[in-house]
One Martini backbone bead per residue (centre of mass of N, CA, C, O) as a GRO file, in nm:
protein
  226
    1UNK     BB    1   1.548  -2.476   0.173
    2UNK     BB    2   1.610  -2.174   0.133
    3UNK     BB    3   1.727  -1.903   0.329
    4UNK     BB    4   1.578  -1.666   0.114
    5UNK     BB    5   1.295  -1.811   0.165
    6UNK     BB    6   1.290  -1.880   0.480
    7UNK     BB    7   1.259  -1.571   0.493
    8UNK     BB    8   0.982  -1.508   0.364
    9UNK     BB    9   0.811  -1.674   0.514
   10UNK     BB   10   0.840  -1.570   0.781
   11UNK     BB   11   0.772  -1.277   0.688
   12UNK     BB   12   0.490  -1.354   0.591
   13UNK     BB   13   0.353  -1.487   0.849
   14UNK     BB   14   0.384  -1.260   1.017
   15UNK     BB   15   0.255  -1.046   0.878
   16UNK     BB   16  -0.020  -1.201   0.891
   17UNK     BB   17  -0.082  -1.223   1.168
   18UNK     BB   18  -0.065  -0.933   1.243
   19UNK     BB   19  -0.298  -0.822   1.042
   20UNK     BB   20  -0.524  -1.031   1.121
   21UNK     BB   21  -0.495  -0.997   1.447
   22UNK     BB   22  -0.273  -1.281   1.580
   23UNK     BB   23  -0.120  -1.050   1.781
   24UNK     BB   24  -0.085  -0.826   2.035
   25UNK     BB   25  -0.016  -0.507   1.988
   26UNK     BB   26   0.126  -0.463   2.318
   27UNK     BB   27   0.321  -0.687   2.280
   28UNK     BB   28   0.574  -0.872   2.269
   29UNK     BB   29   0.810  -1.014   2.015
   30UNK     BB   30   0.909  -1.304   2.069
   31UNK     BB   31   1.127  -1.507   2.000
   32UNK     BB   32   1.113  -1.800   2.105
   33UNK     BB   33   0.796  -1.805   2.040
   34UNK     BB   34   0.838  -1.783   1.713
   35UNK     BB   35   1.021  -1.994   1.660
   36UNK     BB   36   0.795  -2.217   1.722
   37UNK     BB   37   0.582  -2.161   1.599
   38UNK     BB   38   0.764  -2.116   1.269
   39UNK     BB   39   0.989  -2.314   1.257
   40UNK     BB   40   1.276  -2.141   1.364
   41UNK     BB   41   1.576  -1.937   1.364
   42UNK     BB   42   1.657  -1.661   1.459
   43UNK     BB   43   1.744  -1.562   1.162
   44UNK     BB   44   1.507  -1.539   0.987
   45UNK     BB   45   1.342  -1.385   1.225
   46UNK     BB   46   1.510  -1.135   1.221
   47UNK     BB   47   1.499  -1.051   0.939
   48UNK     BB   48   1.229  -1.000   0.908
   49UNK     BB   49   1.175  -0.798   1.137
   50UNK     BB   50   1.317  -0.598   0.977
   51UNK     BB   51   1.147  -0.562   0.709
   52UNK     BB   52   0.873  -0.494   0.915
   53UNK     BB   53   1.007  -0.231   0.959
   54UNK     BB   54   1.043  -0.094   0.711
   55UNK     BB   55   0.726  -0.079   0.670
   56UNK     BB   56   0.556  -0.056   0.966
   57UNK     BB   57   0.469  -0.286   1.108
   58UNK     BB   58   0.697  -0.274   1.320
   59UNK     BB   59   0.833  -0.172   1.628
   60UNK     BB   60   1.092  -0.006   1.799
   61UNK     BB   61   1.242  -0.094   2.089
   62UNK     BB   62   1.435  -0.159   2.374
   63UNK     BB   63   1.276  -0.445   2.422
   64UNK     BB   64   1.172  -0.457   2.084
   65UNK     BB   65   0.947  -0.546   1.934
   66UNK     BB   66   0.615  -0.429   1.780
   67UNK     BB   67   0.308  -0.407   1.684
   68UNK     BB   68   0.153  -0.193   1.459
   69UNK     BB   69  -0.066   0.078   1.539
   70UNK     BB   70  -0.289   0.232   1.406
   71UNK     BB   71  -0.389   0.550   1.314
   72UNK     BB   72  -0.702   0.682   1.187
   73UNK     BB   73  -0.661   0.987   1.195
   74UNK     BB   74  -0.405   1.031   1.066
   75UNK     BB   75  -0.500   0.861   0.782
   76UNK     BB   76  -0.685   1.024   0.703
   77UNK     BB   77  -0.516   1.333   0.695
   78UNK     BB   78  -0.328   1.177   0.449
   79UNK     BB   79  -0.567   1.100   0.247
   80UNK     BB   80  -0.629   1.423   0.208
   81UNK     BB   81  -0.327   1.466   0.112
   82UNK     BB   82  -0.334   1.259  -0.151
   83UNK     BB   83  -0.580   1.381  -0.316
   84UNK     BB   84  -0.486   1.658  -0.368
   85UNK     BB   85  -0.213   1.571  -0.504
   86UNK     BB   86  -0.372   1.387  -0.731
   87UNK     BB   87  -0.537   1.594  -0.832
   88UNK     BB   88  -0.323   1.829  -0.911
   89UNK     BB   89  -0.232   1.717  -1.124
   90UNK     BB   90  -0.431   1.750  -1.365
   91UNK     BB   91  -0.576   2.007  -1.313
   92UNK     BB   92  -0.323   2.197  -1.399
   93UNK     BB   93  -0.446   2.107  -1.723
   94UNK     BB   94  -0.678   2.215  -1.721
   95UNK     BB   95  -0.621   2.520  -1.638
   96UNK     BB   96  -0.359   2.464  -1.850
   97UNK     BB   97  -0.356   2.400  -2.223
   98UNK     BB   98   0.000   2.408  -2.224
   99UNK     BB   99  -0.014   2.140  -2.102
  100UNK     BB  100   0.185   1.836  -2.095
  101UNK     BB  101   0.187   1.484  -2.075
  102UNK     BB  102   0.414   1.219  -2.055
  103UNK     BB  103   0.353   0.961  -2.262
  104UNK     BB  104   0.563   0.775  -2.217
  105UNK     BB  105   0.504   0.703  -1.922
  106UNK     BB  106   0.174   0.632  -1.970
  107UNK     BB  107   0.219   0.388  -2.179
  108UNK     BB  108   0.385   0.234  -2.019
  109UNK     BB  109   0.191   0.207  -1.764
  110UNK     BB  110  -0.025   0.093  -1.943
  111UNK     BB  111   0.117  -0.184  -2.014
  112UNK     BB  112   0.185  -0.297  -1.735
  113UNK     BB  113  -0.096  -0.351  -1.684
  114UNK     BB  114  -0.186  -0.491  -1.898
  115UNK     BB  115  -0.031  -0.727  -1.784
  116UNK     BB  116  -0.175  -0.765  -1.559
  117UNK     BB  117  -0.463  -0.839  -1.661
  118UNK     BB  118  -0.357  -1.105  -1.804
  119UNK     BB  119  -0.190  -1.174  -1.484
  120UNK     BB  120  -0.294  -1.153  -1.191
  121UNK     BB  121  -0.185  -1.107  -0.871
  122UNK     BB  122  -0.184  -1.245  -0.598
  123UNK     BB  123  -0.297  -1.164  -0.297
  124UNK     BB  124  -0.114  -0.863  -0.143
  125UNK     BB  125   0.074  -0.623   0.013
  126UNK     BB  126   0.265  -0.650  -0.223
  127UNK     BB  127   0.086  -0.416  -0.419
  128UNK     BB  128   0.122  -0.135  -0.317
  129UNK     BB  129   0.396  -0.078  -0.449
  130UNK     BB  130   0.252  -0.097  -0.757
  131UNK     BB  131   0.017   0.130  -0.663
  132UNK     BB  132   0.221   0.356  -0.613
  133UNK     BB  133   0.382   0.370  -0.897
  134UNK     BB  134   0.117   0.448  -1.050
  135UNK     BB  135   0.120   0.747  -0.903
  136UNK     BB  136   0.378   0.837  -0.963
  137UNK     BB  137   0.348   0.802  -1.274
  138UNK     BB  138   0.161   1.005  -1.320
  139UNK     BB  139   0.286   1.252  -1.148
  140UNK     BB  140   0.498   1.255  -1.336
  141UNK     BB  141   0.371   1.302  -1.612
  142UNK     BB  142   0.230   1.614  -1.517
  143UNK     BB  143   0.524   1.803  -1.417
  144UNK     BB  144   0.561   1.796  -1.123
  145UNK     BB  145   0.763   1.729  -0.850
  146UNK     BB  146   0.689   1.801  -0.637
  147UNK     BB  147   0.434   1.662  -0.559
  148UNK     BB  148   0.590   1.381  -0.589
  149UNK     BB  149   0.776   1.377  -0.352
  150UNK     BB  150   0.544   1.445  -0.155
  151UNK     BB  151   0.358   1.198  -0.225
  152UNK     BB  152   0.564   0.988  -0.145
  153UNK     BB  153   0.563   1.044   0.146
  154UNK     BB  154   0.278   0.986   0.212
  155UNK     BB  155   0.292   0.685   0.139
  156UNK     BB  156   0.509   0.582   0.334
  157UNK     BB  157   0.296   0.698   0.613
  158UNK     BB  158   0.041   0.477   0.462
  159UNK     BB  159   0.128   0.201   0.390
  160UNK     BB  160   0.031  -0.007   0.597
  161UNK     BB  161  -0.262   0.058   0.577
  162UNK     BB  162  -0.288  -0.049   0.278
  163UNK     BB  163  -0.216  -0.347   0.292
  164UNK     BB  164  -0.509  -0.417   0.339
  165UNK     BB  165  -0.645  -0.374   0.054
  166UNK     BB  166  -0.506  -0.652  -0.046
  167UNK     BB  167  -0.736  -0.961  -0.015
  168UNK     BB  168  -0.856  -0.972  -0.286
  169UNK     BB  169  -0.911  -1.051  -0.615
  170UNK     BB  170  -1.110  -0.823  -0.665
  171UNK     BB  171  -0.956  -0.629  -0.586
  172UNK     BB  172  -0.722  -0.648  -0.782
  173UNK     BB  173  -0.895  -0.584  -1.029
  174UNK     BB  174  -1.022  -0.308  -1.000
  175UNK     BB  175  -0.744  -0.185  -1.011
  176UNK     BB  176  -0.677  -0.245  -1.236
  177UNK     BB  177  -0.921  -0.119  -1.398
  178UNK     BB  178  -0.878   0.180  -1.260
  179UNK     BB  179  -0.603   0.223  -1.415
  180UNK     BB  180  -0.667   0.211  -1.694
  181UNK     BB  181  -0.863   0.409  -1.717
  182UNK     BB  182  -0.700   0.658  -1.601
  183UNK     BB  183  -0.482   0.643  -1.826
  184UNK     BB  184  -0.667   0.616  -2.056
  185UNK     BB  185  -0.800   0.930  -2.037
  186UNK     BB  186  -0.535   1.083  -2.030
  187UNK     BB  187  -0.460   1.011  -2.328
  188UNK     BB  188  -0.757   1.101  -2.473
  189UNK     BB  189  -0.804   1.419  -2.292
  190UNK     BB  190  -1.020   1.314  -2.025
  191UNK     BB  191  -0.942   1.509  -1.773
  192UNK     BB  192  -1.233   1.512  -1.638
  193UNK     BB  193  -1.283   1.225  -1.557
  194UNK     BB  194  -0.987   1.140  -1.462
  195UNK     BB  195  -1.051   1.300  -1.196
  196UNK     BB  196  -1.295   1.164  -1.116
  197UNK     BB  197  -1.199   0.854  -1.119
  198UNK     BB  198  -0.933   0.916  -0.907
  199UNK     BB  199  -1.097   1.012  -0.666
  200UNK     BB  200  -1.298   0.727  -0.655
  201UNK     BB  201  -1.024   0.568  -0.596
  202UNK     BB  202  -0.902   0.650  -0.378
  203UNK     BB  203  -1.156   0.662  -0.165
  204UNK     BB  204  -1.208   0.369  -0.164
  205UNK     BB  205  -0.943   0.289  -0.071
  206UNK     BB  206  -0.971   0.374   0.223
  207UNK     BB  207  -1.236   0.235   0.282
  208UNK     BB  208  -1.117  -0.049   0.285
  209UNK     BB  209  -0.880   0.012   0.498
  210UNK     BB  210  -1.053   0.093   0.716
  211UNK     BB  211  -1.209  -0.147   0.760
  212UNK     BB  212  -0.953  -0.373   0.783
  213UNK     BB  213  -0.837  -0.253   0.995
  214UNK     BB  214  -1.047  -0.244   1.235
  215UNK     BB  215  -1.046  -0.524   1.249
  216UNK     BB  216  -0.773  -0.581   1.324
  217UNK     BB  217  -0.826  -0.390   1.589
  218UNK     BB  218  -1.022  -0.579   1.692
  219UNK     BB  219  -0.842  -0.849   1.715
  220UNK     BB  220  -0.621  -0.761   1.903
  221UNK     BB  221  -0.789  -0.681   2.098
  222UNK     BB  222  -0.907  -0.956   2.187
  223UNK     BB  223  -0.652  -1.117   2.221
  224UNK     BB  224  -0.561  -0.921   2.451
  225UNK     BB  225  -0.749  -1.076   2.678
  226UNK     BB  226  -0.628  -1.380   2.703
   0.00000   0.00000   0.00000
């Protein structure tokens, strides 16, 4: 195994240890023992450990790494700030029938999703940024810059709790299912749809990431009583 393998490895790991509650939320990551446990040396898992502060998977304090604990009060008013911003790309064309979406961003961003549709990726956290790219490409599509600006902001400070989302191959297919619909909507003109439709998706998607973590967020408690 190359060095740049088993620094993934380590990494896909950990992070799933942390997210599926397999560490104690308010514990400290022991280098010692994480290398015992995962049978590696320091050099992998301290990359890992980079990469998973870059996600916002873990905390850095002054003694170490710490698995970050989702906030769920603040992901609702975030998830509710993000409704907002997706939702008023599109209304902006309802109600000035002089504006036009960049269809050319439009049907690429259809393509990619049909190659996904073709070969679905297995279930993974890292699926997140495939879907935050197609809300972006659609806002980007609708033609206000600053809009989309602000969703990568509000994207980047709930992806944590995001990577929850894609945990099963149904839910990976509907994703796809439910981009192809509302990218196809709004190229079709069906505007009306298209915002109910995109509405509909993100709502779903906090249930699921809300449910998932709560669970996660149990597990963490319960592990760290004994």
């Amino acid at each position: 195994m190359t060095a740049d393998s088993l620094a993934e490895r380590v990494y896909v790991e950990l992070r799933e240890q942390i997210m599926s509650g397999g560490l104690p939320t308010h514990s400290r990551l022991v280098e010692g023992r994480l290398c015992e446990t995962l049978g590696v040396s320091r050099t992998p898992l301290r990359e890992a450990l980079v990469r998973l502060h870059s996600d916002g998977v873990v905390t850095r304090r002054e003694d170490g790494y710490y698995p970050t604990f989702p906030d769920l009060d603040s992901i609702r008013d975030l998830y509710e700030l993000r409704i907002i911003l997706e939702l008023r790309g599109i209304a902006r064309h309802l109600e000035d029938g002089d504006l036009e979406f960049d269809r050319g961003i439009l049907e690429a961003t259809r393509a990619r999703w049909l190659a996904l549709a073709a070969d679905p990726p297995e279930p993974s956290p890292d699926i997140v940024q495939l879907d935050q790219q197609f809300h972006l490409d659609v806002s980007t599509a609708a033609g206000n810059p600053a809009l989309t600006r602000t969703l990568a902001t509000v994207n980047s400070q709930i992806r944590l709790v995001r990577m929850y989302d894609y945990r099963t191959p149904e839910r990976v297919r509907a994703t796809i299912d439910e981009h192809l619909m509302i990218v196809g909507q709004i190229l079709d003109g069906d505007l009306g749809r298209a915002l109910s439709s995109l509405h509909a998706h993100v709502g779903d998607s906090f249930d699921v990431v809300e449910a998932r973590a709560v669970q996660a967020i149990t597990a963490h408690a319960l592990h760290g009583r004994y």
